[in-house]
TORZAKOL-503264 format. One line per 10 residues: number of its first residue (from 1); their letters; for each residue x negated, z, y of N, C-alpha, C. Coordinates in steps of 0.2 Angstrom, whole numbers, plus 5000, padded with zeros to 4 digits. Layout:
<atoms>
NUM	a	X:Z:Y:X:Z:Y:X:Z:Y | ...
</atoms>
This chain:
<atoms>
1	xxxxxxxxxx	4889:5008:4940:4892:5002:4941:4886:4996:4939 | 4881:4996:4942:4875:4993:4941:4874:4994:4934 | 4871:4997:4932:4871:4997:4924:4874:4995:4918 | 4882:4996:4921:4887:4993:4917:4887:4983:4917 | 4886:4983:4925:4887:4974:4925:4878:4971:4921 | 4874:4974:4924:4867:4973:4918:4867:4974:4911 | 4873:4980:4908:4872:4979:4902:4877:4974:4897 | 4884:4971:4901:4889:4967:4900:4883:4959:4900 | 4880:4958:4905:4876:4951:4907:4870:4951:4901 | 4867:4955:4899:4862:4955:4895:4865:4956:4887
11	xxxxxxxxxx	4871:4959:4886:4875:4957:4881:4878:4950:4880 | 4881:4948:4886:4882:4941:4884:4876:4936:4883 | 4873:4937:4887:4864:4930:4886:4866:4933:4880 | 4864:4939:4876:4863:4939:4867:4867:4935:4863 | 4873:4937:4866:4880:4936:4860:4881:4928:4860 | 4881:4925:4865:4884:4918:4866:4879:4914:4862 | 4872:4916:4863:4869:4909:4858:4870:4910:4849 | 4873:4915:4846:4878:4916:4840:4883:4915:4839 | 4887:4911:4843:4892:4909:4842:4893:4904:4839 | 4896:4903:4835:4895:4897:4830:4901:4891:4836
21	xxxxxxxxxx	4899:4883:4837:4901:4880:4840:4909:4876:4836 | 4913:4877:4839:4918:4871:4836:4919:4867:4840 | 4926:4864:4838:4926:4857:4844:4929:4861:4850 | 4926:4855:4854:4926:4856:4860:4923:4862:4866 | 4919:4866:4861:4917:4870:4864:4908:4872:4863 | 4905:4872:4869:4898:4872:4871:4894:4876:4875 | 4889:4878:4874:4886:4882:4880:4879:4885:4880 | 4876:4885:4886:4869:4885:4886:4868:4889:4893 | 4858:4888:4893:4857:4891:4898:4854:4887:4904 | 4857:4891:4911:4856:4885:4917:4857:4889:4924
31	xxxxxxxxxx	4860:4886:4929:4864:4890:4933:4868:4885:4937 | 4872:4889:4942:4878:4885:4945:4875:4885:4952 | 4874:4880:4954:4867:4880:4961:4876:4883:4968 | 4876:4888:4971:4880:4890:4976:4877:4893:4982 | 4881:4893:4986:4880:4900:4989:4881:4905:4989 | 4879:4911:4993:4878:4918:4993:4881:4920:5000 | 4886:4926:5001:4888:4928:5006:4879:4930:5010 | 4873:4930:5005:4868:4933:5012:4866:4927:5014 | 4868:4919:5014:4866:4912:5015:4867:4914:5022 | 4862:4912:5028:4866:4912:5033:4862:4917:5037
41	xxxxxxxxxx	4863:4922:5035:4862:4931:5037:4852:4933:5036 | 4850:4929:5036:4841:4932:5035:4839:4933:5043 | 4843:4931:5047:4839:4935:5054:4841:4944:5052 | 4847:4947:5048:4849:4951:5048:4845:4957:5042 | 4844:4952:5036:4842:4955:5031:4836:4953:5029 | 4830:4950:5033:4826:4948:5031:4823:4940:5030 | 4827:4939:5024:4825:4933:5019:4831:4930:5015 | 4834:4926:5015:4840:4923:5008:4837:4924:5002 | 4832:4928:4999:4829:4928:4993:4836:4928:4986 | 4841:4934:4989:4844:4932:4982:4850:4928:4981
51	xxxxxxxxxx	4849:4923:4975:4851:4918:4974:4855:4919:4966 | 4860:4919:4963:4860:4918:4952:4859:4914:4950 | 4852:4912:4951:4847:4907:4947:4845:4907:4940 | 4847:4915:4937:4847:4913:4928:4855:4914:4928 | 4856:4910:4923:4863:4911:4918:4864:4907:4912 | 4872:4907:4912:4873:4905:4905:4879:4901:4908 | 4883:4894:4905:4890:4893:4904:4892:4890:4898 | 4898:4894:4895:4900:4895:4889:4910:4888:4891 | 4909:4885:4886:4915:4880:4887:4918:4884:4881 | 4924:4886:4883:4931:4889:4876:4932:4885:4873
61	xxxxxxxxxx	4933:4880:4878:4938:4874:4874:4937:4867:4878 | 4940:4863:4879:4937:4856:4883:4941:4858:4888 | 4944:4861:4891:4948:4860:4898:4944:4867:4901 | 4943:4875:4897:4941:4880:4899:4934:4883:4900 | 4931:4885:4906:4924:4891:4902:4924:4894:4904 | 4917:4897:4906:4914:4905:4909:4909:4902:4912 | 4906:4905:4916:4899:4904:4920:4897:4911:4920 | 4890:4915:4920:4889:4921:4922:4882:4921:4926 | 4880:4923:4930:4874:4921:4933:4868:4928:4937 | 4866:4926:4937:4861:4935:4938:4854:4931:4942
71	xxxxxxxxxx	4853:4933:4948:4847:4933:4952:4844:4940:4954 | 4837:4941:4953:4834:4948:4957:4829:4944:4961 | 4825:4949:4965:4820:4949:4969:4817:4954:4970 | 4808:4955:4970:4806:4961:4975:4801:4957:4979 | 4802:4960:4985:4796:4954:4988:4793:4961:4993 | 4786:4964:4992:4783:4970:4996:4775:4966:5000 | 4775:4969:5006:4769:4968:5009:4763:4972:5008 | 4757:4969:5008:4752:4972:5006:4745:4970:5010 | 4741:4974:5015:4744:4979:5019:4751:4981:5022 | 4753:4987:5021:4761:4989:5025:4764:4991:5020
81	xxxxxxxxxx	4769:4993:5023:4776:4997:5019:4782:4994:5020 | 4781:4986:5021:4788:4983:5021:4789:4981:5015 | 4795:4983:5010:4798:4978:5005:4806:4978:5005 | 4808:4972:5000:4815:4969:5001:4816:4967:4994 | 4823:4970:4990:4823:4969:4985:4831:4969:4984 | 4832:4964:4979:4840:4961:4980:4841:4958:4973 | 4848:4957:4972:4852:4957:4966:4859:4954:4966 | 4859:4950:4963:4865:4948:4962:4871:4944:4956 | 4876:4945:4956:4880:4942:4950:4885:4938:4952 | 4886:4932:4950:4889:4927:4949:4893:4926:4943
91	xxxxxxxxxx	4902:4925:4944:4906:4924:4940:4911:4918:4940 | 4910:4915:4937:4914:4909:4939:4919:4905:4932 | 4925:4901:4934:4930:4901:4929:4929:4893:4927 | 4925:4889:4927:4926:4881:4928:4931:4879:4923 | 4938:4874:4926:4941:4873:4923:4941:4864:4926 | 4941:4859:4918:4939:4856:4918:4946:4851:4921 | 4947:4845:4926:4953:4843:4929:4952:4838:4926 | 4946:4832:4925:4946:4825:4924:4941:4823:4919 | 4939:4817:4916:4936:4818:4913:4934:4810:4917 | 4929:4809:4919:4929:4801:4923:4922:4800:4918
101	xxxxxxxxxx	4926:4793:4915:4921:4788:4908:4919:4794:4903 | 4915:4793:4900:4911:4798:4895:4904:4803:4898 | 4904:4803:4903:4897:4807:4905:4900:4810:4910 | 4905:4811:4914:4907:4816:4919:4912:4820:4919 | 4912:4825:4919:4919:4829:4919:4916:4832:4928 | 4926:4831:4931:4928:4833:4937:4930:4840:4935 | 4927:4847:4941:4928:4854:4937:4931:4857:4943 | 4937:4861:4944:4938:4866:4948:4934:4872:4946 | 4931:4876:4952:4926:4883:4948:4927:4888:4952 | 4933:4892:4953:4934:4898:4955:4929:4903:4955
111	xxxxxxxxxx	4926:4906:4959:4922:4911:4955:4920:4918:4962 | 4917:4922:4960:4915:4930:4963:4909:4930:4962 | 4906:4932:4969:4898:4934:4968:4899:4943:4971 | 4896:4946:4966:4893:4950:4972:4886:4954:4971 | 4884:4957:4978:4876:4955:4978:4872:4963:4982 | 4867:4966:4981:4866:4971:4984:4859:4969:4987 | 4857:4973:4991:4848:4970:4995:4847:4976:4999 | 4840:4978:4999:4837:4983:5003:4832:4982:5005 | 4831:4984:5012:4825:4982:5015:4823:4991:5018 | 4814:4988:5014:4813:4996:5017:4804:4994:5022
121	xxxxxxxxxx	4808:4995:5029:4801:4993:5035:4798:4999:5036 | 4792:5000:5038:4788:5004:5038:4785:4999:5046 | 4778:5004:5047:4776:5010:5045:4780:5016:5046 | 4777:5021:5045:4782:5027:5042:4782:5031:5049 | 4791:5031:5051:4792:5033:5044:4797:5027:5043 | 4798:5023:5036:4801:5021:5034:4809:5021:5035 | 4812:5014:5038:4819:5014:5039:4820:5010:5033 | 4827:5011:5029:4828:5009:5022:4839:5005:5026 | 4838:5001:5024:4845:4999:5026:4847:4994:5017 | 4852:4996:5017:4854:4993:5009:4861:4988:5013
131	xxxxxxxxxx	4862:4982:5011:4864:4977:5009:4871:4976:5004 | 4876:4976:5006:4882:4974:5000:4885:4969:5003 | 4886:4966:4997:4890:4958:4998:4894:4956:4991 | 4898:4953:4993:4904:4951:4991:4907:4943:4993 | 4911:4939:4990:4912:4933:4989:4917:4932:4984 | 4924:4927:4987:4925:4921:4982:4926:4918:4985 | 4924:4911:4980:4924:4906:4981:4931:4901:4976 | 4930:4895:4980:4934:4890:4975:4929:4883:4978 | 4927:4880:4969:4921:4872:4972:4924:4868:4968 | 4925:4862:4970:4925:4854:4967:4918:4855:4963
141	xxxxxxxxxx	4918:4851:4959:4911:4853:4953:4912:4845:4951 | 4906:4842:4948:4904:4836:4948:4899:4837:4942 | 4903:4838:4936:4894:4837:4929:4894:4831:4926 | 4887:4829:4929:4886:4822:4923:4882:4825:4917 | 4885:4822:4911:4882:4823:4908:4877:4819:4907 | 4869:4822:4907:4863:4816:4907:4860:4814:4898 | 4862:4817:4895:4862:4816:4888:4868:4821:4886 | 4868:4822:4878:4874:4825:4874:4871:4833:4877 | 4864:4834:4879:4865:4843:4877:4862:4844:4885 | 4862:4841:4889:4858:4841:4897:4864:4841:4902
151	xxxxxxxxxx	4868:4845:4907:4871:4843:4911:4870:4845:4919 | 4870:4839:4923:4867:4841:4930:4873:4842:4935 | 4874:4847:4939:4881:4849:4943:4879:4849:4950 | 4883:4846:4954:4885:4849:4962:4891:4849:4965 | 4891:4854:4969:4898:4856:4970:4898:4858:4979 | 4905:4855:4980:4909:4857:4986:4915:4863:4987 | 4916:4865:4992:4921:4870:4993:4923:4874:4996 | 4925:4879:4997:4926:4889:5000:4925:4892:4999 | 4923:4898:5005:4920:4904:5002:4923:4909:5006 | 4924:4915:5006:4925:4920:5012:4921:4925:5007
161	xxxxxxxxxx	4917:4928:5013:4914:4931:5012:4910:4939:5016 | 4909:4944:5012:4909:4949:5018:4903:4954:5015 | 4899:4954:5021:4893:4958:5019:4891:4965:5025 | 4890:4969:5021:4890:4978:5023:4885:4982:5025 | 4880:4984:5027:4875:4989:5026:4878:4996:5028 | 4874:5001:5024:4875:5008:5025:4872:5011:5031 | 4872:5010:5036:4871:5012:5043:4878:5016:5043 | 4874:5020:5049:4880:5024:5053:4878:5021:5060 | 4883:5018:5064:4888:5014:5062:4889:5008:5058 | 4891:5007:5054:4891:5002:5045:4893:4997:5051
171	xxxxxxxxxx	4888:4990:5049:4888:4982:5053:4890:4980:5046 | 4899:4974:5050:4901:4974:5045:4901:4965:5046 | 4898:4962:5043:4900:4953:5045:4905:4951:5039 | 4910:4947:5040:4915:4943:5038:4915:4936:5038 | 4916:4932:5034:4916:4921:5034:4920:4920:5030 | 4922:4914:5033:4924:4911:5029:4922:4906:5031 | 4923:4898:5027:4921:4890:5028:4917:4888:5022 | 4914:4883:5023:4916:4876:5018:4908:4878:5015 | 4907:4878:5007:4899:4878:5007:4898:4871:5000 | 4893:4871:5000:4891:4863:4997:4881:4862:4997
181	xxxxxxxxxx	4883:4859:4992:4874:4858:4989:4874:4848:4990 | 4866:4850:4995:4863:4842:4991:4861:4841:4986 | 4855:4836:4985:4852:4833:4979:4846:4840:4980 | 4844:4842:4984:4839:4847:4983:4841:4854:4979 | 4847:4854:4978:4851:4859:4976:4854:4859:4972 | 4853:4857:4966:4859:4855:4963:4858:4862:4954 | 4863:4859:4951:4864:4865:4947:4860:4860:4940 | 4863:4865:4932:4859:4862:4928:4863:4866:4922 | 4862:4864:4916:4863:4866:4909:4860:4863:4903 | 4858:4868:4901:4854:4863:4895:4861:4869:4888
191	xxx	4864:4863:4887:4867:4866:4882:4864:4868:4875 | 4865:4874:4871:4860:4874:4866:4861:4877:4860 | 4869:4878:4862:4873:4881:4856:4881:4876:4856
</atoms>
């Protein structure tokens, strides 16, 4: 499974700057600044490290797109045997609702994250505890366009979300509620195709 969503995500980064542009359709590389079902949860996993900070959003037409987004991590200690390595994919459907003046489009952005994380403590003997996570969300989206090929995004909204380790007995947490980015967080696109 892994494999298949890294070799689907690294095919699209390929395919999408080839595509020849018509009207009303664009796309570049950036990301969609959100939350993570592990937002929240680092007394349990360590650290919030994983985030999908690279990506791509591809507009079909002026009302439709895609977002695809991919974050890793390995963060190891040295002296020691602690490390913590994490992964995740972000899917999202921005559907364009408004267009306010010429530099703004109002977005609905439906989207799925999910995510896996391992933590391996030490000293030895080594405890390994793996991390699964899961998320949809639905955000209000906000892009101004700051020239023709630059767009800067923030976004409000819902999430429920549910995250797993493989422990016997499996600790299972579940959420739902509102999630939202400031100015410190906000998303981005440099359109380039």
């Amino acid at each position: 499974m892994k494999r298949l969503i890294i070799t689907v995500a690294t095919l699209s980064l390929l395919v999408m700057p080839t595509m020849a542009r018509s009207e009303g359709t664009m796309g570049g590389l950036g990301f969609h600044a959100g939350s993570t079902p592990f937002d929240g949860f680092g007394f349990l996993t360590g650290r919030d490290f994983v985030a999908p900070t690279i990506g791509i959003r591809q507009w079909f037409s002026d009302q439709v797109g895609g977002d695809l987004g991919l974050g890793y991590f390995n963060l190891s200690a040295d002296p020691g045997d602690d490390r913590l390595t994490g992964f995740m994919l972000s899917v999202g459907v921005p559907i364009s609702l408004k267009r306010v003046g010429s530099n703004v489009n109002f977005i609905l952005r439906p989207g799925v994250l999910w995510g896996t994380q391992e933590e391996e403590l030490g000293p030895p003997p080594i405890v390994t505890t793996k991390w699964t996570a899961f998320a949809i969300t639905g955000e209000l989206e906000a892009e101004w366009m700051v020239t023709d090929h630059l767009g800067v995004s923030a976004s409000h909204g819902l999430a429920y979300g549910q995250i797993h380790d493989d422990g016997t007995p499996e600790t299972k947490i579940t959420s739902f509620g509102t999630l939202g980015n400031n100015f410190t967080n906000l998303g981005f696109t440099v359109y380039l195709w």
